[in-house]
Chimera marker file (.cmm) of the C-alpha trace (Angstrom):
<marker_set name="trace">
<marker id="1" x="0.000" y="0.000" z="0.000" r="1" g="1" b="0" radius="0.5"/>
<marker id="2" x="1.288" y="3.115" z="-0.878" r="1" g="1" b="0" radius="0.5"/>
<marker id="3" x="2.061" y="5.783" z="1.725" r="1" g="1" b="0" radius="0.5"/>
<marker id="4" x="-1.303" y="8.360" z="0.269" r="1" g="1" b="0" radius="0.5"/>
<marker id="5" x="-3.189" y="5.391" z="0.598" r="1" g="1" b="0" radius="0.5"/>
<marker id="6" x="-2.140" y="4.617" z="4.339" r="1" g="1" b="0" radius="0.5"/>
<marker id="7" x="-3.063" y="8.142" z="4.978" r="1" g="1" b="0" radius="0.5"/>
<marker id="8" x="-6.194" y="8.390" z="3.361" r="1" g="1" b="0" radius="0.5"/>
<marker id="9" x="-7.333" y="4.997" z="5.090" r="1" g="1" b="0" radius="0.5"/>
<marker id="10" x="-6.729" y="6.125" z="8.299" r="1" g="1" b="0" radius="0.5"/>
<marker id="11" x="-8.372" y="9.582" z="7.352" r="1" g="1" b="0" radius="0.5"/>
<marker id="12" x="-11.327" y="7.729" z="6.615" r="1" g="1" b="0" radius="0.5"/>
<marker id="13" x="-11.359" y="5.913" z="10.375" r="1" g="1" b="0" radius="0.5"/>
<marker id="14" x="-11.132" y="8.885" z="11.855" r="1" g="1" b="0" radius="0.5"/>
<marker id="15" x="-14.136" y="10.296" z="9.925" r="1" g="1" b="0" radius="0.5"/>
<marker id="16" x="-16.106" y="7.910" z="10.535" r="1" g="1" b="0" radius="0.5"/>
<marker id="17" x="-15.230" y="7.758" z="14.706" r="1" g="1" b="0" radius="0.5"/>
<marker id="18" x="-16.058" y="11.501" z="14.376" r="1" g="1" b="0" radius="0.5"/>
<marker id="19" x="-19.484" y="11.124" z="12.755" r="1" g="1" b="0" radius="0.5"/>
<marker id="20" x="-20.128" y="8.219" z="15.156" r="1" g="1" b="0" radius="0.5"/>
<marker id="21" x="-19.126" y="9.795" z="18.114" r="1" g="1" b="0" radius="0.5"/>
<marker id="22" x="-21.546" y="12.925" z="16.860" r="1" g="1" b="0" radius="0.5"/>
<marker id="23" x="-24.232" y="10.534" z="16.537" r="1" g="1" b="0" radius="0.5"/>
<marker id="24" x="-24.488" y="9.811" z="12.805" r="1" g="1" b="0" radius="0.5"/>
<marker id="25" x="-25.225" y="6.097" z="11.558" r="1" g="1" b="0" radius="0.5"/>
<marker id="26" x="-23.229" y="4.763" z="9.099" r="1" g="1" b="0" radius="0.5"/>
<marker id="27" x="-24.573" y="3.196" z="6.535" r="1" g="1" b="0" radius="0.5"/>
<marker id="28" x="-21.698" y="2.910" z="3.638" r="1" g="1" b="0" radius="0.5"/>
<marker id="29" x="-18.399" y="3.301" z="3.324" r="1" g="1" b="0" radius="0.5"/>
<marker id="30" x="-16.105" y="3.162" z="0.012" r="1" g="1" b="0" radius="0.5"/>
<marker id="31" x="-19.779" y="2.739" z="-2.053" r="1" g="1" b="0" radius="0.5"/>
<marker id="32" x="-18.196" y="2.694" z="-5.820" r="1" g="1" b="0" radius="0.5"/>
<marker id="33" x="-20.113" y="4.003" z="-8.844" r="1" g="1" b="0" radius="0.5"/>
<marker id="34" x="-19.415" y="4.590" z="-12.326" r="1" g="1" b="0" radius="0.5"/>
<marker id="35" x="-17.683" y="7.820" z="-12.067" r="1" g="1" b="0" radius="0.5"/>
<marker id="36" x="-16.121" y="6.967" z="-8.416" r="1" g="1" b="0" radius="0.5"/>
<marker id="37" x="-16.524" y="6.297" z="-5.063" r="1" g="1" b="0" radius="0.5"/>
<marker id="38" x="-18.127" y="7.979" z="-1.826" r="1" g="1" b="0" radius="0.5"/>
<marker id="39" x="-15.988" y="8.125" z="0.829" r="1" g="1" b="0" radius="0.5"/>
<marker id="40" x="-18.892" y="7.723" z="3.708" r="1" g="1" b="0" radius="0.5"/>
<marker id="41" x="-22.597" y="7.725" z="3.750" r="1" g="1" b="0" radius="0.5"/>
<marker id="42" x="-24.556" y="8.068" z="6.952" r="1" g="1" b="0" radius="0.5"/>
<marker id="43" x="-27.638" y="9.318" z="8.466" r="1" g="1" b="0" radius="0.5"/>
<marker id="44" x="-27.735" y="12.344" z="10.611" r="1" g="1" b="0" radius="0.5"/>
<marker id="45" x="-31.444" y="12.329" z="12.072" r="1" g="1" b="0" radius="0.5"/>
<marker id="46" x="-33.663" y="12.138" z="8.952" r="1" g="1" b="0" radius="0.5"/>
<marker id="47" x="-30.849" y="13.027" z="6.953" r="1" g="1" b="0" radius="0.5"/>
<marker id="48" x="-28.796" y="11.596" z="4.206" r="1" g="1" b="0" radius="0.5"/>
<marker id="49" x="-24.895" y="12.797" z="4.534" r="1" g="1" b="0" radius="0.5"/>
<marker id="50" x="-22.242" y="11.519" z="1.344" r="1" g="1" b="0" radius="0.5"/>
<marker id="51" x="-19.286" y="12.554" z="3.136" r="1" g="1" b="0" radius="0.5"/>
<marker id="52" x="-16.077" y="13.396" z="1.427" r="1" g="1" b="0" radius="0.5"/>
<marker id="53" x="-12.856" y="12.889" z="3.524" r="1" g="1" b="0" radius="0.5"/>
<marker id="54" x="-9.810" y="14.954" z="2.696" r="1" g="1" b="0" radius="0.5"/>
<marker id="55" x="-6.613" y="14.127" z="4.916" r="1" g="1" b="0" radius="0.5"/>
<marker id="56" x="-3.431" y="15.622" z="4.701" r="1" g="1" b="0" radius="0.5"/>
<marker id="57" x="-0.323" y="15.041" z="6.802" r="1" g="1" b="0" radius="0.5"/>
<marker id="58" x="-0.338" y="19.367" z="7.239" r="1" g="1" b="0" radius="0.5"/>
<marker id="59" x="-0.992" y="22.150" z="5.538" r="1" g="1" b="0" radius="0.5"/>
<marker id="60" x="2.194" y="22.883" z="3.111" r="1" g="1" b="0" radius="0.5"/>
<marker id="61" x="0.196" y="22.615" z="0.073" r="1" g="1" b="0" radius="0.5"/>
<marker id="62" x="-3.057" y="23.714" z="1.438" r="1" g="1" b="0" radius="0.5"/>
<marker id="63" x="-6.255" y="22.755" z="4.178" r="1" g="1" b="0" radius="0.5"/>
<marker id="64" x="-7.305" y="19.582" z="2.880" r="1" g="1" b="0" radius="0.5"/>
<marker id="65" x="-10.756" y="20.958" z="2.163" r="1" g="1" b="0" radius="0.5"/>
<marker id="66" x="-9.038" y="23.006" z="-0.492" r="1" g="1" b="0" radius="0.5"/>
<marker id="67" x="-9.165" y="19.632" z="-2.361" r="1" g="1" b="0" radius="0.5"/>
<marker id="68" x="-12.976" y="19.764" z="-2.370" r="1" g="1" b="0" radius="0.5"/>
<marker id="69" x="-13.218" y="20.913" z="-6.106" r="1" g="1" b="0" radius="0.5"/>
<marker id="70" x="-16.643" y="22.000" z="-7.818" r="1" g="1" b="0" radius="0.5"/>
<marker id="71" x="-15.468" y="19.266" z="-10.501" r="1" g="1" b="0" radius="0.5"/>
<marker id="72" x="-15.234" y="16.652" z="-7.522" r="1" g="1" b="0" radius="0.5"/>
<marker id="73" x="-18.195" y="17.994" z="-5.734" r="1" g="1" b="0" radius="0.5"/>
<marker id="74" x="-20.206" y="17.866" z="-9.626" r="1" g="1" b="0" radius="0.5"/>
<marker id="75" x="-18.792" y="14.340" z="-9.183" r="1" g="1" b="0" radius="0.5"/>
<marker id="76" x="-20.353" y="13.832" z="-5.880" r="1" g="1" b="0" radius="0.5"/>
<marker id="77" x="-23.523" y="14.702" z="-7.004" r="1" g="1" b="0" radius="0.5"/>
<marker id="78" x="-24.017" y="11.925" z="-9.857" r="1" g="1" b="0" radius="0.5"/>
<marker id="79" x="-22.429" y="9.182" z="-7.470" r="1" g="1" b="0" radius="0.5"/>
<marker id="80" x="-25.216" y="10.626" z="-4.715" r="1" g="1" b="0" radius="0.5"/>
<marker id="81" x="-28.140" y="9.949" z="-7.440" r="1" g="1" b="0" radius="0.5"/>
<marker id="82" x="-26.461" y="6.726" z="-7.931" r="1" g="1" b="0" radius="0.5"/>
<marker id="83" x="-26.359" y="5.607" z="-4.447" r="1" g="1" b="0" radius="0.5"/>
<marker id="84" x="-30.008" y="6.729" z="-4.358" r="1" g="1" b="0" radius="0.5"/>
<marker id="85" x="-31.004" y="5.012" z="-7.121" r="1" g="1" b="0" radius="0.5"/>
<marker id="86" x="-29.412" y="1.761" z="-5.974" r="1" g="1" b="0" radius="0.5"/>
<marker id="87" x="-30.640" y="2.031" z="-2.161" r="1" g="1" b="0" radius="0.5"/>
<marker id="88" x="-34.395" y="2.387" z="-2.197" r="1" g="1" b="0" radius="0.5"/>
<marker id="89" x="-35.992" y="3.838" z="0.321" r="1" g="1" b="0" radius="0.5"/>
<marker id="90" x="-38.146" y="6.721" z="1.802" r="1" g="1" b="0" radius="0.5"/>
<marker id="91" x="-37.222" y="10.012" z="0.445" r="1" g="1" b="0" radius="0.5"/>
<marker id="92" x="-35.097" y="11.952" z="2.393" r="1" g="1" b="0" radius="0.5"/>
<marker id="93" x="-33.380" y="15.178" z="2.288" r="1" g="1" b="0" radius="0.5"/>
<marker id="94" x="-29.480" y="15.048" z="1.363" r="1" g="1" b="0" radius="0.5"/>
<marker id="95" x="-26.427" y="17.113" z="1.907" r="1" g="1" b="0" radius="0.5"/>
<marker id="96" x="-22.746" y="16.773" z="1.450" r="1" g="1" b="0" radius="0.5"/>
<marker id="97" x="-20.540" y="17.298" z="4.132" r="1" g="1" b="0" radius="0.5"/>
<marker id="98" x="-16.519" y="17.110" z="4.177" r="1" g="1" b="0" radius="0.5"/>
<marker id="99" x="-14.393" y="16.292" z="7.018" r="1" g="1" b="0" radius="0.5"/>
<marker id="100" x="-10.960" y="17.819" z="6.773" r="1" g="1" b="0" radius="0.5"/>
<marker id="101" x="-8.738" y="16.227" z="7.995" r="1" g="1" b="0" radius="0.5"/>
<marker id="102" x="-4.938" y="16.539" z="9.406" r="1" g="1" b="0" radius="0.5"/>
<marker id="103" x="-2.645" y="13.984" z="10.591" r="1" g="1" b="0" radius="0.5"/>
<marker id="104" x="0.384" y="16.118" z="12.495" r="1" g="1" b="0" radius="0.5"/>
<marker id="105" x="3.687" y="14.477" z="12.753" r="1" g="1" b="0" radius="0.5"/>
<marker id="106" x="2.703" y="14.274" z="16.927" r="1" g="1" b="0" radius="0.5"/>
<marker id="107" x="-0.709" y="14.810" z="19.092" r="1" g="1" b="0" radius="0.5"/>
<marker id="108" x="-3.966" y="13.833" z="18.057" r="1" g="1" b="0" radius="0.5"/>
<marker id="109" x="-5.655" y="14.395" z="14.201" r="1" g="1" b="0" radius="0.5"/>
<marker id="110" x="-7.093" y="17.639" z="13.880" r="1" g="1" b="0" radius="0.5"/>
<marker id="111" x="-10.607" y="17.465" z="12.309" r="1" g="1" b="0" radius="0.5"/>
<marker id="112" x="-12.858" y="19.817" z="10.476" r="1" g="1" b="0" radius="0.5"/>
<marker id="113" x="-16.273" y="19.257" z="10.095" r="1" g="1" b="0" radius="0.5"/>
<marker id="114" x="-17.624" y="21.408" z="6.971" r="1" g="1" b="0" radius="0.5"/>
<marker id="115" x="-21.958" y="20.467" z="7.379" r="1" g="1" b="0" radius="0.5"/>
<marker id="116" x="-23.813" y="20.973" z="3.652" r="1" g="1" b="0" radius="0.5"/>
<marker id="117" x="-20.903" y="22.306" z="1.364" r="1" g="1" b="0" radius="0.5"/>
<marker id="118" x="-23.617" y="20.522" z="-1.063" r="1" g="1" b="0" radius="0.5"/>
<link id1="1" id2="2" r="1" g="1" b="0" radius="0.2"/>
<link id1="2" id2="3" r="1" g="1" b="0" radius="0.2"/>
<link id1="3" id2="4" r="1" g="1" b="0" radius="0.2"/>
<link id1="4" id2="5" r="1" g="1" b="0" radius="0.2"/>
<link id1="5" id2="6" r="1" g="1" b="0" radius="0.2"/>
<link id1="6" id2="7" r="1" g="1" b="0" radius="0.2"/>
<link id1="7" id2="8" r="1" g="1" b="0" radius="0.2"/>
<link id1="8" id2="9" r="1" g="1" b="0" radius="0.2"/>
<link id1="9" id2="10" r="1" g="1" b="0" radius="0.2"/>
<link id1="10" id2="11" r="1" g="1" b="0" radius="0.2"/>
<link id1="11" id2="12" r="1" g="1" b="0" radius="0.2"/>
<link id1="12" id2="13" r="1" g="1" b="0" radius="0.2"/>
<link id1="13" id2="14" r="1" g="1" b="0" radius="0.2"/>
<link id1="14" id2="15" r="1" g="1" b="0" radius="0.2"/>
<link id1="15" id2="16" r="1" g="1" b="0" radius="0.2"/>
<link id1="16" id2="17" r="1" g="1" b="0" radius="0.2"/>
<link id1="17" id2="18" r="1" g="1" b="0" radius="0.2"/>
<link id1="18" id2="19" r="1" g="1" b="0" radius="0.2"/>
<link id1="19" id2="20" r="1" g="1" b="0" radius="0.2"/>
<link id1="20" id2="21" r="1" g="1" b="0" radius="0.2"/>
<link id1="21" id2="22" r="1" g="1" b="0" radius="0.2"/>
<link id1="22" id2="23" r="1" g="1" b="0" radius="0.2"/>
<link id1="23" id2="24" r="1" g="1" b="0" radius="0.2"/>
<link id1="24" id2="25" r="1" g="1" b="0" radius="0.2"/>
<link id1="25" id2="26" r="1" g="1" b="0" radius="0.2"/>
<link id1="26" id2="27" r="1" g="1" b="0" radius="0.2"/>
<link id1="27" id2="28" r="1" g="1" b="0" radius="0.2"/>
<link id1="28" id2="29" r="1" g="1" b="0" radius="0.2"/>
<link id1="29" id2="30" r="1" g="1" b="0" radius="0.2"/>
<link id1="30" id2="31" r="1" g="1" b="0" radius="0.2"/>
<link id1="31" id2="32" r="1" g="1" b="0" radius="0.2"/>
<link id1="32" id2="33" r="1" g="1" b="0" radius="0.2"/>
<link id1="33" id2="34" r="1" g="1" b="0" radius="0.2"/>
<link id1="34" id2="35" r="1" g="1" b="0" radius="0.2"/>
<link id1="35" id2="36" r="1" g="1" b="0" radius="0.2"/>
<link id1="36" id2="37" r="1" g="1" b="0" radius="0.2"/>
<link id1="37" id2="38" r="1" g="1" b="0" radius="0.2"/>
<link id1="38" id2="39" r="1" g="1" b="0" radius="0.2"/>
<link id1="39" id2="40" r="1" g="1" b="0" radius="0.2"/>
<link id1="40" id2="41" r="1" g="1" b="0" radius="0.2"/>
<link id1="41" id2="42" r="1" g="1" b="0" radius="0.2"/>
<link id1="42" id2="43" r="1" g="1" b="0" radius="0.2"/>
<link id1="43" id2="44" r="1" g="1" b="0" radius="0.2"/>
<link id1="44" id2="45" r="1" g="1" b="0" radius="0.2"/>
<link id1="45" id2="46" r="1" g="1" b="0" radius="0.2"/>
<link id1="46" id2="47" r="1" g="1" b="0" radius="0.2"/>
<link id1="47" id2="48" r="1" g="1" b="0" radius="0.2"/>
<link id1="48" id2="49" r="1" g="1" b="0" radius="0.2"/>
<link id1="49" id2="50" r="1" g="1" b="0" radius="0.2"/>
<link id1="50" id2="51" r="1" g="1" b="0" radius="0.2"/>
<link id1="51" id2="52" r="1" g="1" b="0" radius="0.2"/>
<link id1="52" id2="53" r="1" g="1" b="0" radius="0.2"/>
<link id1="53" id2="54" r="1" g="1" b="0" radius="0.2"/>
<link id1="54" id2="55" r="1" g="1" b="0" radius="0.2"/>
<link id1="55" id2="56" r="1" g="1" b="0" radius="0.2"/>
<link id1="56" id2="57" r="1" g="1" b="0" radius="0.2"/>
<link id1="57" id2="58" r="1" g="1" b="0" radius="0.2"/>
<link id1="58" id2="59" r="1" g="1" b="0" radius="0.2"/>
<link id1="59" id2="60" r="1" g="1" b="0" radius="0.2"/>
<link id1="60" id2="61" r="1" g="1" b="0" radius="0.2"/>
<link id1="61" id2="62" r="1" g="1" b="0" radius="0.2"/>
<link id1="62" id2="63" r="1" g="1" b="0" radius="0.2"/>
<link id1="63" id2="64" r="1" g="1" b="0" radius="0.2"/>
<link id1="64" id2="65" r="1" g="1" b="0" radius="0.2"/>
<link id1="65" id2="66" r="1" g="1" b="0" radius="0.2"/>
<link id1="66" id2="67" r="1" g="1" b="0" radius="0.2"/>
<link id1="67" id2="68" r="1" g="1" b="0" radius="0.2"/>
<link id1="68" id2="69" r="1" g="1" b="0" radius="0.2"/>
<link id1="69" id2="70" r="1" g="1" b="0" radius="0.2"/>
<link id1="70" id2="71" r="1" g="1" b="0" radius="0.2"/>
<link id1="71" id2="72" r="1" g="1" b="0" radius="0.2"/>
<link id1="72" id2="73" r="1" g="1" b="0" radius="0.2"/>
<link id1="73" id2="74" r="1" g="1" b="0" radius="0.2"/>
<link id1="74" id2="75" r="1" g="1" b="0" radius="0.2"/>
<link id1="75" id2="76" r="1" g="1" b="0" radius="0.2"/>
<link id1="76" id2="77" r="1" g="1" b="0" radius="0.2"/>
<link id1="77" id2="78" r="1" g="1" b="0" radius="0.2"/>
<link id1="78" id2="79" r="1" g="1" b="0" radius="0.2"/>
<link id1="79" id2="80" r="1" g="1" b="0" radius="0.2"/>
<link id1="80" id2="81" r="1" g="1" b="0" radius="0.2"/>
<link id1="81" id2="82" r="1" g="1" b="0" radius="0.2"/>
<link id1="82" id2="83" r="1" g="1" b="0" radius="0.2"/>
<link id1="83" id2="84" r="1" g="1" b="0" radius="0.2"/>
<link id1="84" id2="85" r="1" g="1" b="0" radius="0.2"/>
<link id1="85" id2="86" r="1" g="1" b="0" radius="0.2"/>
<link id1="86" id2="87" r="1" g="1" b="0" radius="0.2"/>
<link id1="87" id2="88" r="1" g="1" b="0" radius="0.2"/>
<link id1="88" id2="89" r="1" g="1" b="0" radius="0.2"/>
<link id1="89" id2="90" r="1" g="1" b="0" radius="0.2"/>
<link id1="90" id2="91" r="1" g="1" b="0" radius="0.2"/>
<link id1="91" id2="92" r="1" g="1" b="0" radius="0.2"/>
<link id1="92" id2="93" r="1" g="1" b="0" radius="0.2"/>
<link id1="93" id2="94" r="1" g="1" b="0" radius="0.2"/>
<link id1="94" id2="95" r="1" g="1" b="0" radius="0.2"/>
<link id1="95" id2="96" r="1" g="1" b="0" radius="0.2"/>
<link id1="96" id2="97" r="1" g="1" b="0" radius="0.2"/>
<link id1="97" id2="98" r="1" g="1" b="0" radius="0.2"/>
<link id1="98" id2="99" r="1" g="1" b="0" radius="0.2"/>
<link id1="99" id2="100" r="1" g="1" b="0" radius="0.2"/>
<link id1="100" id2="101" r="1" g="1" b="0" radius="0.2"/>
<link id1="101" id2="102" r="1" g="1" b="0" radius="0.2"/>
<link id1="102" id2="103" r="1" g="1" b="0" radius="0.2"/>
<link id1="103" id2="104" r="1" g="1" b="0" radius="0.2"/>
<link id1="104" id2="105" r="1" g="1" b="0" radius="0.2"/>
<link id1="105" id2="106" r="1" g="1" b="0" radius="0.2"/>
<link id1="106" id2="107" r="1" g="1" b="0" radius="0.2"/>
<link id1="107" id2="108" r="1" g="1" b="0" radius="0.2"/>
<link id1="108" id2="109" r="1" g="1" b="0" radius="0.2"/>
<link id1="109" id2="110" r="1" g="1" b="0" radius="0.2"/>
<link id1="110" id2="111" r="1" g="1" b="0" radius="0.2"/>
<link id1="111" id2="112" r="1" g="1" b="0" radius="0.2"/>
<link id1="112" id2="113" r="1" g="1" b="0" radius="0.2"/>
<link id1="113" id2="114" r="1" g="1" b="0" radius="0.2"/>
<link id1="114" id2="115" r="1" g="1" b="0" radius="0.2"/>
<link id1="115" id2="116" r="1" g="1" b="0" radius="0.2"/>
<link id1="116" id2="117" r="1" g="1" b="0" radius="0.2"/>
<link id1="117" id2="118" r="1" g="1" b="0" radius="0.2"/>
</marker_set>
């Protein structure tokens, strides 16, 4: 595995522990679709949340969320319908959030949770 990937994958746990911890109910995680995959998809209340995780090891090239294109979130949005579309179920409203994420050299992750970007 190569060193981004390590990072991302453990960018990802902590996500999800975060969400958890705040209450949100996983439901997928890594869901691929034709044009990509969706990092996390929970429930917040009545709410659908496709969660994009961005970690970085700091901030030299920029806040991870900085990564959060309107390309990638355009990309989002047809994986979302997808998901949908594949998961039957009542209706429910939907947002996007992204957790930001960054993994410092020591001390805990520091993690930034950006509610309805989408």
């Amino acid at each position: 595995m190569r060193a981004e990937d390590a990072v991302g994958r453990h960018g990802e746990e902590v996500a999800a522990r975060h969400l958890v911890e705040r209450g949100y109910e996983l439901l997928d995680r890594n869901w691929r679709g034709t044009a990509g995959e969706l990092d996390l998809v929970a429930l917040d209340g009545g709410t659908l949340v496709v969660v994009e995780v961005k970690t970085r090891r700091g901030t030299a090239y920029g806040h991870p969320a900085e990564a959060v294109t309107p390309a990638k979130l355009r990309r989002i949005r047809r994986l979302t319908a997808q998901w949908l579309h594949e998961h039957p179920g009542p209706r429910r409203a939907v947002r996007v959030d992204v957790v930001a994420i960054v993994l410092p050299r020591r001390g805990a992750a520091q993690v930034e949770h950006l509610t309805g970007v989408l």
